[in-house]
Structures are given as structure tokens and as C-alpha cells.
C-alpha positions in Angstrom: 0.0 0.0 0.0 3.0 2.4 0.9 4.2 1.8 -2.8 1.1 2.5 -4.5 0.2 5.6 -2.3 4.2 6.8 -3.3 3.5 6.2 -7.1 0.6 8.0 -6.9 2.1 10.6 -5.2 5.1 10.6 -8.4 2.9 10.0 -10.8 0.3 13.2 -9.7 3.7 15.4 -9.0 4.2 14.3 -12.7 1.4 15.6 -13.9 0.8 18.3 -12.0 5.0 20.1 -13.2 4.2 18.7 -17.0 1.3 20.5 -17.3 2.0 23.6 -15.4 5.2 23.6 -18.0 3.6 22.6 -21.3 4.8 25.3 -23.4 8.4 24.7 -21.9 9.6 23.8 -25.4 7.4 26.8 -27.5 9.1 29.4 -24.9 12.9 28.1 -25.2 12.7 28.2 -28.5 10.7 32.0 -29.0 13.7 33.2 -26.4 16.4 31.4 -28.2 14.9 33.0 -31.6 15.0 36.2 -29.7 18.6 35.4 -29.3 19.9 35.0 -32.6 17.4 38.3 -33.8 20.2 39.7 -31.0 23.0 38.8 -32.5 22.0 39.0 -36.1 21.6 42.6 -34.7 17.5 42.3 -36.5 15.6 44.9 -34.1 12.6 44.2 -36.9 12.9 40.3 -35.6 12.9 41.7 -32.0 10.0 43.7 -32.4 8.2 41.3 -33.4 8.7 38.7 -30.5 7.8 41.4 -27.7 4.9 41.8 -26.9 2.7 45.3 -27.6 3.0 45.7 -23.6 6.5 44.5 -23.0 8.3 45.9 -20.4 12.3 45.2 -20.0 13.9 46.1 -16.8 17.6 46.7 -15.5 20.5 45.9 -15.2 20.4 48.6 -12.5 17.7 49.0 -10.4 16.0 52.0 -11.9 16.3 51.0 -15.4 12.8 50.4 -17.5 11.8 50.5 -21.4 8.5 49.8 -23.0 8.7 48.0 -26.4 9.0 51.3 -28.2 12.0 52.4 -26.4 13.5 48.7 -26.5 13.5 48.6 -30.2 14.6 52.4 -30.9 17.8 51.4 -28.3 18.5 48.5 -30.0 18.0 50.6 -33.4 20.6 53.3 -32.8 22.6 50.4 -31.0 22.9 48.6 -34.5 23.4 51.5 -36.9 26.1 53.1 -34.3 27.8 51.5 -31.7 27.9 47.8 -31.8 29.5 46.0 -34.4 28.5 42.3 -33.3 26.9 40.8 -30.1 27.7 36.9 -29.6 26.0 34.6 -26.9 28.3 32.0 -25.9 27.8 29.4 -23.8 24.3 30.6 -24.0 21.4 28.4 -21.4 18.4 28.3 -21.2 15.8 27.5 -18.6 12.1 27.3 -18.6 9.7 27.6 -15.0 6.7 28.2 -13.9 5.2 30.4 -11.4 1.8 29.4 -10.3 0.7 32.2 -8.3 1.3 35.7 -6.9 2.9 38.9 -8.7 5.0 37.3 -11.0 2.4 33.7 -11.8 3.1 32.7 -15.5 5.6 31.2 -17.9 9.1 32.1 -17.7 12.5 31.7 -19.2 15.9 32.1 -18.1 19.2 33.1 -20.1 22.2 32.7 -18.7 25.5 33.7 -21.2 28.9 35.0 -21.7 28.1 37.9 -24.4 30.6 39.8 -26.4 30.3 42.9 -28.0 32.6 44.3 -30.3 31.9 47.9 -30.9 32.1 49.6 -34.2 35.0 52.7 -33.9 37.7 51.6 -32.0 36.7 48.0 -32.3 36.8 47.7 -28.4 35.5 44.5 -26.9 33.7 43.8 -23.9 33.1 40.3 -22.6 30.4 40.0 -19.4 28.2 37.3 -17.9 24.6 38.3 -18.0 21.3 36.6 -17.0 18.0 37.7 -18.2 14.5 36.0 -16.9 11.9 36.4 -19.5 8.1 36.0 -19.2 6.1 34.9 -22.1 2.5 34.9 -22.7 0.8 34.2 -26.1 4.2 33.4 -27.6 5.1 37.0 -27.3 7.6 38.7 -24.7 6.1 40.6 -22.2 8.6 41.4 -19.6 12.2 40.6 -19.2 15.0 41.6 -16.3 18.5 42.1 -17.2 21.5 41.5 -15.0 25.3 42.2 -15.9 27.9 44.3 -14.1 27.9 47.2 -15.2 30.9 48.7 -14.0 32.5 45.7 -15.5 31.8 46.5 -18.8 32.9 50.5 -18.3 36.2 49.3 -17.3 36.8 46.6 -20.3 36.0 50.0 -22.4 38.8 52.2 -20.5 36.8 54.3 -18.2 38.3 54.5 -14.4 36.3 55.2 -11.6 37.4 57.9 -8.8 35.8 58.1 -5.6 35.5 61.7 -5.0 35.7 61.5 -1.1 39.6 59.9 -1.7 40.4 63.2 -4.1 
């Protein structure tokens, strides 16, 4: 009886994380073709995967875009500045929340990215992570962490704490 009531209890968990996960597959994929619209540097390919509402947010704590401001970024971001963006040892995760503030499909990126800008041909190589939630097969929030200060130093700049001057 204790092995039946245990497979019950496996089979029911199961269940239960298989359907609360379905779209698992559909949402690796839609992030992982948001990915390569990234480093193809195709904002049009972007635009289309997020969502009319999206809202992306960081890396630092008071950062925010809607979709329009998101794609114009990653417009002048393109046609000035970078000269490729390359995920590399680029994973992916898919969860579910069931319930409170932030219920719903996710997916998580984690990556070493490169960017090479265009001028000087600087590079700049930083781990990021970025959790995105999907709904309808459409992006409708993300949050973007990387180090910042990181990537100002690989480009030259020094920091000074004025109270040491």
C-alpha cells in the first residue's frame, strides 16, 4: 500500500509540473529566436517577439523600457555602436510560477556575451542573466542583470571616488 500511495504521489507530482510547464519547449525556443534576432543585430525580428505591452527592466535597479523604447535602443545600437553581439555558452531554462505577482511562464538566459563595438573595435566580454516571461508566444517582460561597472572598465573608463580626491 505504501508503494502504490508513493506512485501515486510521483505519478500526480508528474502531472501536476508537465502541465503547469507545457509550453516549456514553445518558450525556449521563441527566447532562443530572440537570441539570434540579437546577435543578427534584427531589431525588426525583436520587435516582433515582444509583446505590444512589454516591459524590460535593469541591469540597474532603476532601469525600464517599454517596447518602443527597446527597439529604438536597440536601433541606434545597431546602426552606431555595436558592431556584433555573440552569446556563448548561451542556457536556457524554462519555470513556472503558479501564483502571486510574477504567476506565469518564464525563461531564463544565462550567457557569456561579447560585444565588439564599431569605432575603435573595443571588446567587452560580461556574464549576463535575463528571466523572461512569455504569454501568447510574445515577450512581455524581461530583467537584465550584468555588471555594469565591469563592462565600463573593459572599455577604459576609471572610476574615482571623489571623497579619496
Amino acid at each position: 500500500m505504501k508503494h502504490l500511495l508513493f506512485l501515486l504521489v510521483i505519478l500526480l507530482t508528474t502531472i501536476s509540473c508537465t502541465d503547469q510547464n507545457k509550453h516549456a519547449d514553445e518558450n525556449i525556443a521563441l527566447i532562443e529566436k530572440y537570441i539570434q534576432a540579437v546577435q543578427n543585430l534584427d531589431y525588426t525580428i525583436m520587435e516582433d517577439l515582444l509583446a505590444d505591452n512589454y516591459m524590460g527592466y535593469g541591469p540597474s535597479h532603476d532601469d525600464s523600457v517599454n517596447k518602443d523604447m527597446a527597439i529604438s535602443n536597440w536601433k541606434d545600437n545597431v546602426e552606431n555602436l555595436y558592431e556584433s553581439v555573440t552569446y556563448d555558452k548561451s542556457r536556457n531554462l524554462a519555470s513556472f510560477v503558479p501564483n502571486g505577482e510574477n504567476a506565469g511562464e518564464w525563461v531564463s538566459n544565462w550567457a557569456e556575451l561579447t560585444i565588439i563595438y564599431k569605432d575603435d573595435m573595443a571588446t567587452v566580454t560580461l556574464y549576463t542573466n535575463t528571466i523572461y516571461k512569455i504569454e501568447n508566444n510574445k515577450i512581455v517582460k524581461s530583467y537584465s542583470f550584468y555588471n555594469e561597472a565591469d563592462v565600463l572598465e573593459q572599455l577604459g573608463y576609471v572610476f574615482i571616488n571623489p571623497n579619496k580626491l
